[in-house]
C-alpha positions in Angstrom: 175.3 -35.2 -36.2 172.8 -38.0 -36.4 175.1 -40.5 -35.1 176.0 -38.1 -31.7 172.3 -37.8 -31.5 171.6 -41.8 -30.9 174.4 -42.1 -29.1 173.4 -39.2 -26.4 170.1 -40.9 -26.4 170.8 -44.1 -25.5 173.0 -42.8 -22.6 170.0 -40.6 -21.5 167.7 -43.9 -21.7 170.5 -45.7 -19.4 170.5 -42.9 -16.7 166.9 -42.9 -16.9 166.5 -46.5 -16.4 168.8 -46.2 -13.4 171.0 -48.5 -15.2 174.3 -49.3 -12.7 177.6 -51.3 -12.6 179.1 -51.6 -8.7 182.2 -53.4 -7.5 182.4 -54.6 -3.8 184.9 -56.7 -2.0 185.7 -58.3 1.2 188.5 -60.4 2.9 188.0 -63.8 2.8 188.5 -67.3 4.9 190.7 -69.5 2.2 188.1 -72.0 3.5 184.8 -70.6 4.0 181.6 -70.2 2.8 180.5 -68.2 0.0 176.4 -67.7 -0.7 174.8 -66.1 -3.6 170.8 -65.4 -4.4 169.7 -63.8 -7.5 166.5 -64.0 -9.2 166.8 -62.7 -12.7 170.1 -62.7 -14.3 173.2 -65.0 -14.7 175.6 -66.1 -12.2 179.8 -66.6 -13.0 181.5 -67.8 -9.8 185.6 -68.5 -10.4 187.8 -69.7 -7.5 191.5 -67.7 -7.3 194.6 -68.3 -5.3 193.3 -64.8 -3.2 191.6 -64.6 0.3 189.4 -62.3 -1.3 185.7 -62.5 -1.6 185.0 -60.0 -5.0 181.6 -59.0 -7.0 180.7 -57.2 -10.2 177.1 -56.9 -10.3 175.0 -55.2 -13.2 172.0 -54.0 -11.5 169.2 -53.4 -14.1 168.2 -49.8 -12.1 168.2 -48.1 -8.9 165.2 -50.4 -7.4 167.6 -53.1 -7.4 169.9 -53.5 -4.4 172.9 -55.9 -3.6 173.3 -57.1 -0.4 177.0 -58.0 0.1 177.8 -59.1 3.6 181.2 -61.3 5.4 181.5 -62.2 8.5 182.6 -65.0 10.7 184.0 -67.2 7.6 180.6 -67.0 5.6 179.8 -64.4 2.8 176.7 -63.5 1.5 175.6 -61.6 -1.5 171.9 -61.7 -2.7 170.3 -59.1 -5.3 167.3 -57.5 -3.4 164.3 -56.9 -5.4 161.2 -54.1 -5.1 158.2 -55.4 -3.0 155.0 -54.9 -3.6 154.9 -55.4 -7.4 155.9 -57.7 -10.2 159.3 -56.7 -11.4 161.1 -58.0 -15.0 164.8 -56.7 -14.4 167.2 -58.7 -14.4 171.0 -58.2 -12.8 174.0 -60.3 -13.7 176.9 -61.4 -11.6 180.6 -62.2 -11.7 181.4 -63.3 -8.2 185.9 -64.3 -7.3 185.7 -66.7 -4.0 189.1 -68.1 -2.7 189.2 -71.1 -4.6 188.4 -74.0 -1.8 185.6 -72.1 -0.4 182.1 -74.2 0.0 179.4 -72.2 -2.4 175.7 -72.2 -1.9 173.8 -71.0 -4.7 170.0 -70.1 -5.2 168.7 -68.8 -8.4 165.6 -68.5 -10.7 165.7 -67.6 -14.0 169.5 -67.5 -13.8 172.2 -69.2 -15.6 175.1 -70.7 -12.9 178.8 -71.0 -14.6 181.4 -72.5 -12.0 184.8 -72.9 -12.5 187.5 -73.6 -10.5 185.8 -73.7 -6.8 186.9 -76.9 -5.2 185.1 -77.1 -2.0 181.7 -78.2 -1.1 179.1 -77.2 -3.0 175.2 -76.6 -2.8 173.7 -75.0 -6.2 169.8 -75.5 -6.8 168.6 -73.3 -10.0 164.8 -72.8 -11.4 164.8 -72.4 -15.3 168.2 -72.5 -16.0 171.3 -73.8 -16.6 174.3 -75.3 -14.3 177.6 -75.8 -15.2 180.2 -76.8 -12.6 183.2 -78.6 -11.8 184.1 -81.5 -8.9 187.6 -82.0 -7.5 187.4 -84.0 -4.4 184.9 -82.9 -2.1 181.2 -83.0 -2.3 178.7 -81.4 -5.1 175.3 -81.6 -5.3 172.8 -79.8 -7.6 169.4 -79.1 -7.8 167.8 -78.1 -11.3 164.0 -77.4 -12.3 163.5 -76.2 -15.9 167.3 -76.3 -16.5 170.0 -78.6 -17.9 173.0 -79.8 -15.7 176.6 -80.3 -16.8 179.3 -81.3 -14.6 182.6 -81.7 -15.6 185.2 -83.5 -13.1 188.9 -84.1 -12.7 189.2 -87.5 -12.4 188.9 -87.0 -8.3 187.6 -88.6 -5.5 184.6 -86.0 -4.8 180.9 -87.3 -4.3 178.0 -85.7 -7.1 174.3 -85.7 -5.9 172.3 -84.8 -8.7 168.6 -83.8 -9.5 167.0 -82.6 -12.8 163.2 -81.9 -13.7 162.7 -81.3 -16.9 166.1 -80.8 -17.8 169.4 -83.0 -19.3 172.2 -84.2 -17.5 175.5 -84.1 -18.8 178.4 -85.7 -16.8 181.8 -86.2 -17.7 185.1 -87.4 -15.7 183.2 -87.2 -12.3 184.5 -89.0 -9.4 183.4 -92.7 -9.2 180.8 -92.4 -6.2 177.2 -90.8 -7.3 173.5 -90.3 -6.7 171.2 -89.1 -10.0 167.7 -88.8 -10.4 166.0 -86.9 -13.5 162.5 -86.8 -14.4 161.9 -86.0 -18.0 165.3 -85.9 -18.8 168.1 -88.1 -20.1 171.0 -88.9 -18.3 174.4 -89.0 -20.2 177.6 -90.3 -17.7 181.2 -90.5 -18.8 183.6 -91.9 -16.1 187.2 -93.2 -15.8 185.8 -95.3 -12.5 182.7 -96.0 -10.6 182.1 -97.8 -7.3 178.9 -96.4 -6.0 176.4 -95.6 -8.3 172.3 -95.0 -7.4 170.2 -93.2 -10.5 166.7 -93.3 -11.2 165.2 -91.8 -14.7 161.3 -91.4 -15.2 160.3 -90.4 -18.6 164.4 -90.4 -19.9 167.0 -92.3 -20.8 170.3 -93.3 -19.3 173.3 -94.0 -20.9 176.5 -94.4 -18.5 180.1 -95.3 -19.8 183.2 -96.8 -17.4 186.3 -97.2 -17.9 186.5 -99.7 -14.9 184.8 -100.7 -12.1 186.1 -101.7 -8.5 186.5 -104.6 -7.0 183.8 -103.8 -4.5 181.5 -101.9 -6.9 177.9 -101.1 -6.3 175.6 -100.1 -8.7 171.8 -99.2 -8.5 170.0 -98.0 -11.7 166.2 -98.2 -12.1 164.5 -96.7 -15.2 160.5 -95.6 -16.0 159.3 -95.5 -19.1 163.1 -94.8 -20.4 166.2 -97.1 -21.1 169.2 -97.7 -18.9 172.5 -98.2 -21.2 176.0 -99.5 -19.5 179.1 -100.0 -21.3 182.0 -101.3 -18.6 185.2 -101.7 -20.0 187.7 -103.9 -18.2 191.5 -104.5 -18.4 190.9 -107.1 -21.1 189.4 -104.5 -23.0 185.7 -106.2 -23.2 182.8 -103.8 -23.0 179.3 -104.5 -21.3 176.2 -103.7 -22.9 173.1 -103.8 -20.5 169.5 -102.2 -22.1 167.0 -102.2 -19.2 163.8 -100.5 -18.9 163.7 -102.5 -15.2 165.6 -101.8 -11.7 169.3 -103.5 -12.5 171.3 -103.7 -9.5 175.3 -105.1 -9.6 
């Protein structure tokens, strides 16, 4: 039948490709540190309530190697690529890390999706996208080409971020952070701040509080882009502030 016939092709063209799904697993420190590298590919990282380190990887063919190595309270798992030659193939990840570990990331041309890993992390990404989540500890992210979103929990962690070329989205982060975009808008939603420093070149900034404290400190300087506050306090007032100049409170 016709249909048999496409179907016995396209599994002939994924064996010839060298087309390949592999599993591997390790144990785990509930607190340790987890490291990924892949060039090419998208990256899903999920904390769980196991001391487990755990990776499905979709390597594009047989030239393609993961390197998946624990020891001493530190994972690693990087995608090896050919040498010698340019190379287009891509390989996807879903990565399980006990859910406080502290995650390093390094990607190009990689999505990053993180959800549910509640210590430290480290993520830098070249053309593409970051989404992750801070509890209470400390995040900082690094995007080129890429947009960042970070969605919080109402904590107490600490957010360092950097965008060229991209967005940043923020929402329900703790109240302590560092931004700095250039050629990209900034947009910050937050129950609290206390210490805020963000710079914007070529971008706009538009940052919403529910309340400030007592010994709040913020630092916002924009470049050829507009810095927007709205504070509310427990009267229920708002703050408007439109700046295209350093505004520090």
């Amino acid at each position: 039948m016709r249909v048999a016939g496409v179907v016995a092709a396209t599994l002939l063209l994924a064996q010839a490709a060298g087309a390949e799904e592999i599993e591997k697993r390790a144990q785990a420190d509930p607190r340790g540190e987890v490291v990924i590298v892949n060039v090419a590919g998208d990256v899903q990282v999920t904390g769980w309530d196991r001391n487990e380190v755990q990776v499905l990887a979709d390597l594009a063919d047989e030239r393609q190697r993961l390197d998946f190595k624990s020891s001493g309270g530190r994972t690693t798992i990087e995608v090896v690529l050919p040498r010698g030659r340019s190379y287009h193939g891509s390989t996807d990840l879903v990565v399980r890390v006990p859910r406080h570990s502290s995650l390093e990331t390094n990607t190009t041309s990689a999505d990053q999706t993180i959800k549910d890993v509640r210590g430290m992390q480290r993520l830098v990404s070249v053309s593409g996208m970051i989404q992750t989540e801070l509890y209470n500890d400390e995040v900082e992210v690094k995007n080129v080409s890429g947009e960042i979103t970070v969605r919080g929990h109402n904590g107490k962690g600490t957010l360092r971020a950097r965008t060229v070329s991209g967005d940043l989205r923020l929402h329900d982060i703790g109240p302590e952070m560092e931004l700095n975009t250039v050629t990209g808008d900034m947009n910050v939603r937050v129950a609290e701040v206390s210490r805020a420093r963000i710079k914007t070149t070529n971008g706009d900034l538009e940052l919403r509080a529910a309340s400030l404290t007592r010994d709040v400190r913020i630092e916002a300087e924009g470049v050829n882009g507009d810095l927007r506050f709205r504070f509310r306090g427990a009267d229920r007032k708002s703050t408007r502030l439109n700046s295209s100049h350093p505004y520090r409170s």
